[in-house]
N, C-alpha and C positions, 0 to 999 in steps of 0.2 A: 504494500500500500504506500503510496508516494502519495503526501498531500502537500508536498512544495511547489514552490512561484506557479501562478496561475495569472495567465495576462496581464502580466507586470504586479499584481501584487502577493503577497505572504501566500495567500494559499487559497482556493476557490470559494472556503466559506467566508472569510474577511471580503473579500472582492464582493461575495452573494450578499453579504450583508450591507455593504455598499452601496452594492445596484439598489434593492428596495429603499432604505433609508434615504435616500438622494434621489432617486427617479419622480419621486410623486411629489408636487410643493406642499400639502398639509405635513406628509410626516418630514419633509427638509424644514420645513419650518417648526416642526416640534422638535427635530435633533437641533437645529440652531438654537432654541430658546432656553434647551437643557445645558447647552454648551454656554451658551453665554451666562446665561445664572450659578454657573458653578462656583463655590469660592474658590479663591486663588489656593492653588497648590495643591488643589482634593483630584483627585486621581476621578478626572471627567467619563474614563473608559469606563469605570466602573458604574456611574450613574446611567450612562447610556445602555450597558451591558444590567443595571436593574432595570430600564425602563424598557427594554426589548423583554425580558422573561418574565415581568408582572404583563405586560401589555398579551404575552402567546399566552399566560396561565389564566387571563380572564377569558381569552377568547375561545380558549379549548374548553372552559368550564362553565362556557355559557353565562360567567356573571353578569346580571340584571342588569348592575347599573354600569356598565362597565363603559366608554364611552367607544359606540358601535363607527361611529366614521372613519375608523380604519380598518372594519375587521375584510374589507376587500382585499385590500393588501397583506394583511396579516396572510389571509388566506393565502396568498401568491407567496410570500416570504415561507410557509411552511412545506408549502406544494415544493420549494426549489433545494429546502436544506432536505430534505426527506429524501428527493429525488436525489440529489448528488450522494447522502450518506449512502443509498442504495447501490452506488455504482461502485461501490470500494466492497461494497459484500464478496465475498466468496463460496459462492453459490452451492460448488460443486463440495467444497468441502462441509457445507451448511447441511447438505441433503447428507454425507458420511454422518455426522454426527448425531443429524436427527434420526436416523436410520441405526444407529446404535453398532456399525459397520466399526468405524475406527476411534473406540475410546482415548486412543492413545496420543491425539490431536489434540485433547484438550490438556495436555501436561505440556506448561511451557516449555520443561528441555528437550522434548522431544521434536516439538516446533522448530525450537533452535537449531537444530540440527538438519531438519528438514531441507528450512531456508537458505 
């Protein structure tokens, strides 16, 4: 599994989380306002990085009041990490293990040595 530089950035989910967060003006305009209200020297990734995982945890849970003018996008932002994490699966080994075929995949030095 190789999850380095992906179209010039760190790795295809940094870039994925890029593209949504910046494509649509409502949520660039809600990453600018968290950014610029941050106080000086508080680690902004991190506010950003809570407001993306309360923002997915209201929207997968259906919260009531939760505010729905983004969950279009959300929608799109889950469809695209879902999909990429899926393309790093290892299918063929997935179906061995759930098949009960080769327990010995699941012991890391066995892996290791594989690889």
């Amino acid at each position: 599994m190789d999850l380095s530089e992906y179209n010039g950035w760190q790795n295809k989910f940094t870039w994925l989380m890029h593209l949504h967060l910046s494509s649509e003006e409502p949520l660039m305009n809600e990453m600018t306002s968290l950014v610029a209200g941050a106080p000086i020297g508080y680690p902004v990734g991190k506010i950003v990085e809570q407001w993306v995982r309360e923002a997915l945890t209201n929207w997968h849970m259906n919260v009531p009041d939760r505010y729905r003018s983004y969950d279009g996008y959300l929608r799109l932002l889950v469809w695209d990490l879902v999909s990429s994490a899926l393309a790093y699966v290892d299918w063929d080994i997935l179906v061995t293990l759930l098949s009960g075929e080769a327990r010995w995949l699941c012991e890391p030095e066995k892996r290791m040595k594989m690889g």
